[in-house]
N, C-alpha and C positions, 0 to 999 in steps of 0.2 A: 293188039287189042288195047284198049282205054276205055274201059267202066270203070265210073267211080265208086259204084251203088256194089253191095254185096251184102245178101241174107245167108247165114249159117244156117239151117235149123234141124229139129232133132228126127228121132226115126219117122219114119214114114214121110220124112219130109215133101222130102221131091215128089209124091200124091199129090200135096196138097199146094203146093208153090207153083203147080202147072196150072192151077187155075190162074194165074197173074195174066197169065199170054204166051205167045206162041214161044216152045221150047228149040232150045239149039244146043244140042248137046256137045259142049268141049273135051269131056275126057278128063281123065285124072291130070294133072301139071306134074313134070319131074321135077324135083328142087336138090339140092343139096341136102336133104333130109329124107329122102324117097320120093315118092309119090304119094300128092296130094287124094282125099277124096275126089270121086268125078266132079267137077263145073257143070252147069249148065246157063246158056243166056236166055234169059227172057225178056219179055217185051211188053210192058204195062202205060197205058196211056203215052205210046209213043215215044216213051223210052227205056232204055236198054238196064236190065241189071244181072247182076249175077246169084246163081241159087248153088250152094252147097249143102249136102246134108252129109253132117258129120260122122253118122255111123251109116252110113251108105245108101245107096238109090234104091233098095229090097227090102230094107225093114232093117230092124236091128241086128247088125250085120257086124259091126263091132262094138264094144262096150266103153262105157266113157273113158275105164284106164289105159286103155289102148289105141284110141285116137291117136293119129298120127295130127297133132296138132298145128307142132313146126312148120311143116309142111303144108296143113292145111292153109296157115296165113301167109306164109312167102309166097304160095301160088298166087292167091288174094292178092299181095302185092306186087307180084309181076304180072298181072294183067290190069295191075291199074287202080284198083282200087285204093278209094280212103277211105272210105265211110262202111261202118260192118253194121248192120243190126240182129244181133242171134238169138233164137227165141230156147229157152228152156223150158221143163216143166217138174218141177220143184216140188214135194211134200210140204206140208206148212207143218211148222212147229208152235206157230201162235195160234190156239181156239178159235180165235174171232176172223179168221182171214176164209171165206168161203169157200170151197169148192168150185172150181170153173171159172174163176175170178182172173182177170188179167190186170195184170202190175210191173212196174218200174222197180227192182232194188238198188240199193240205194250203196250197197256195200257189200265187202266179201269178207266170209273167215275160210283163210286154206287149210282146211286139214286134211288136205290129200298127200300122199307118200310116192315119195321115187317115179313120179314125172317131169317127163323134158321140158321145164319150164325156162328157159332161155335161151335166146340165142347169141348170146358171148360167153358162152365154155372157156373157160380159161384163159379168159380177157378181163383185162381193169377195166372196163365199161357196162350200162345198165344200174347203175345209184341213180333209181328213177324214184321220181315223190308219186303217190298213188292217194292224192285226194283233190281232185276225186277221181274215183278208180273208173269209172264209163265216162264218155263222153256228154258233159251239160247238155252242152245244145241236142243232142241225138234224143237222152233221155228227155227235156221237154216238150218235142216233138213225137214221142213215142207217150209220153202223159198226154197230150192235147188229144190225139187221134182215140187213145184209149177211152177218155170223157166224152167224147162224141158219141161215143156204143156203148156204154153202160152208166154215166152218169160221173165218177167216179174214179180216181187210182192210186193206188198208196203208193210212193216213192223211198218210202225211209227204209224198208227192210232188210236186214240182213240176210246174204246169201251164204249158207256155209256149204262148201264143196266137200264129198267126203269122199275117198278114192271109189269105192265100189269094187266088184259091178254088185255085190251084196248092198240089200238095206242097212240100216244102223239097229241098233239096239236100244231099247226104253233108257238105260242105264248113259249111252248118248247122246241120245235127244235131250236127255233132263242137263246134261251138260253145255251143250251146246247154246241152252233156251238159259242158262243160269252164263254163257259170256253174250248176250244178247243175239242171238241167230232167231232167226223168225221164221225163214224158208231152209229145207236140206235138197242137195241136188247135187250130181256129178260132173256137169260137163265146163263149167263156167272158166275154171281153173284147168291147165294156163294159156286159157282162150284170150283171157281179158288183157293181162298181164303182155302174152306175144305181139300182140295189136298196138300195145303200147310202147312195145320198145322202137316196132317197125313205127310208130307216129302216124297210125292209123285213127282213124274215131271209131270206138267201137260201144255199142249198148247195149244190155240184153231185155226182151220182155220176155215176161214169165209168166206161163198158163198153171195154176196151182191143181195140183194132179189128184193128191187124197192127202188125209190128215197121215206125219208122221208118227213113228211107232209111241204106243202111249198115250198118245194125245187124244184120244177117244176112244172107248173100248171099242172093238172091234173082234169077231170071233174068227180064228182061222177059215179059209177057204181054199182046199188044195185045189190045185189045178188055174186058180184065176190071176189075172194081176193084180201083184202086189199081195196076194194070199187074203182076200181078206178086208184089205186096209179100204180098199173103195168099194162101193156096191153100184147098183145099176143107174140108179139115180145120179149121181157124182158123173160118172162116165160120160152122161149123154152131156151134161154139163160142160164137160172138159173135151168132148168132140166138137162141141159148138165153138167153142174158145178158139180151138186148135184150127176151125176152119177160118176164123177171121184173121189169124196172125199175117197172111202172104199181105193182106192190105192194107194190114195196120202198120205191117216196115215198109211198104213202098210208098205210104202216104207220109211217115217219117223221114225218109231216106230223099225224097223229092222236096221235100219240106226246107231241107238242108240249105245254107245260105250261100251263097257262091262264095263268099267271103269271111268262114267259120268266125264265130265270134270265142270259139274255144282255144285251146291251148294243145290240142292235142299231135297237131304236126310240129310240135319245139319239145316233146318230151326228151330227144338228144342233143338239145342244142350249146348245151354246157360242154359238148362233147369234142361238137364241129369247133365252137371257138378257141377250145383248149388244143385243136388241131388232131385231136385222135381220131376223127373219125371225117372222109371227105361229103361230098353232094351223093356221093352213087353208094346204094345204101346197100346196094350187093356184096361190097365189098368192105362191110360193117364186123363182119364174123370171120374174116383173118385175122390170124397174130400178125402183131408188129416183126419187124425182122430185126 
C-alpha cells in the first residue's frame, strides 16, 4: 500500500471518519514497537486516505498516556504515508477562546511524564530543531478550510500536553496560562515530535471542548464529562465541531502541494549527509556496530 493522506483522530473517531466514504478496514500494523491502533482506508472524492483513532475504534478504549504512539506512526509510515492531520480536543485556558471553536495551535509545551517519545533509544541521532513544530503548509491549509465554516481561526496558540488521563488542577492551569499555554490536552505529545523524526508533515486541528479548571466557575456534576466543566449547551457545540473535522483534513490533506514547499521530509538530513543514517528509514533505529 502507498497512501500518502493519513488522519489520527481522537475517541469516537472512526464514527465519525466513516462519513468521509467507503471504509476498508486494515487491522492493527505490527511494528517494532507492537501493534499499531487498527488502520482503516477510506475513500473521499475519489481518493484514497488513511483513518486511525488513537484510543481505538469503540470509544475510549485507551487513555492518552498509553497510546501506543511509536507504533501508531511507523505503521503510518510503512504504508506510505507523509502527510498526518490529527484532530484533538483541548480545554481552553485563555477566556476569550469559545467553546466549539475549531483552531490551528501554533505550538507545544510537554509536560507530560515517562512517554516513548522517540525513536533513537540509545542513539546519537534526533538533535531535530522544532520551529516550527507542525507542518506550515498542512497548518495553512487546515486555517484556509477552517475560514471557509466559520469565518475565522486563530493559529498562535499554545498547546500544553499534560500526561493524564486525570484533569489538571486550578493551581496548574494558573501555571501553565502564566508560561503562555492557551489550550491543555493529552494526546499531541509525542505524536507531533514521532512524525517528525520519521519526516513526516504532521498538523493538528483542535475542537476546544470546555473551559479548563478555574477558568470559569463552574459547579461540580457527578456523573457527567469532565464533572462539570461543560454543560449542555457547550456540548452540542463541540458535536457540531467534531462532525465537520473528517472534511476539514481531507480538504487540507488534498490541498497538499505535490511538491511541499515545507521542510518537513529534511528534518534528518544533517544525519544522511554525516552518513549515520542511509535512504531506508527502517533501518534508522539500529545501533551502529
Amino acid at each position: 500500500m502507498n497512501t500518502e493522506f493519513a488522519i489520527i483522530g481522537g475517541s469516537q473517531g472512526f464514527r465519525i471518519a466513516q462519513k468521509i466514504g467507503a471504509a476498508e478496514s486494515l487491522g492493527p500494523v505490527s511494528t517494532p514497537y507492537g501493534h499499531s491502533a487498527p488502520v482503516h482506508k477510506l475513500t473521499a472524492h475519489g481518493r484514497d486516505v488513511l483513518f486511525m483513532s488513537r484510543h481505538g475504534d469503540s470509544g475510549y478504549s485507551v487513555s492518552a498516556p498509553f497510546v501506543n504512539y511509536r507504533a501508531n506512526i511507523w505503521a503510518l509510515k510503512e504504508l506510505g504515508v507523509k502527510r498526518i492531520v490529527a484532530w484533538s480536543g483541548p480545554g481552553a485556558i485563555e477566556s476569550s477562546i469559545s467553546i466549539g471553536s475549531l483552531l490551528v495551535p501554533g505550538d507545544i509545551l510537554d509536560e507530560t511524564k515517562n512517554r516513548d517519545y522517540t525513536f533513537f533509544d540509545g542513539l546519537g541521532i534526533g538533535f531535530i530543531r522544532q520551529n516550527p513544530v507542525f507542518c506550515p503548509e498542512l497548518a495553512e491549509n487546515l486555517r484556509s478550510a477552517i475560514v471557509a465554516r466559520q469565518g475565522s481561526c486563530r493559529t498562535e496558540d499554545v498547546y500544553v500536553c499534560t500526561q493524564g488521563p486525570r484533569l489538571e488542577t486550578q493551581a496548574e492551569i494558573r501555571k501553565y496560562a502564566m508560561l503562555g499555554g492557551t489550550l491543555v490536552g493529552m494526546t499531541l505529545v509525542p505524536e507531533a515530535f514521532l512524525a517528525k523524526e520519521l519526516e513526516m508533515c504532521y498538523c493538528p486541528v483542535c475542537y476546544v471542548t470546555n473551559y479548563a479548571e478555574g477558568v470559569k466557575e463552574r459547579a461540580y456534576k457527578a456523573g457527567e464529562l469532565f464533572e462539570g466543566l461543560s454543560n449542555d449547551e457547550e456540548r452540542a457545540k463541540v458535536d457540531a465541531a467534531v462532525e465537520s473535522l473528517p472534511e476539514i483534513a481531507t480538504e487540507a490533506l488534498f490541498a497538499h502541494q505535490n511538491v511541499p514547499a515545507c521542510k518537513c521530509g529534511l528534518s534528518m538530513e544533517r544525519y544522511r549527509r554525516r552518513g549515520d543514517i542511509g535512504e531506508d528509514w527502517r533501518t534508522w533505529i539500529k545501533r551502529p556496530k
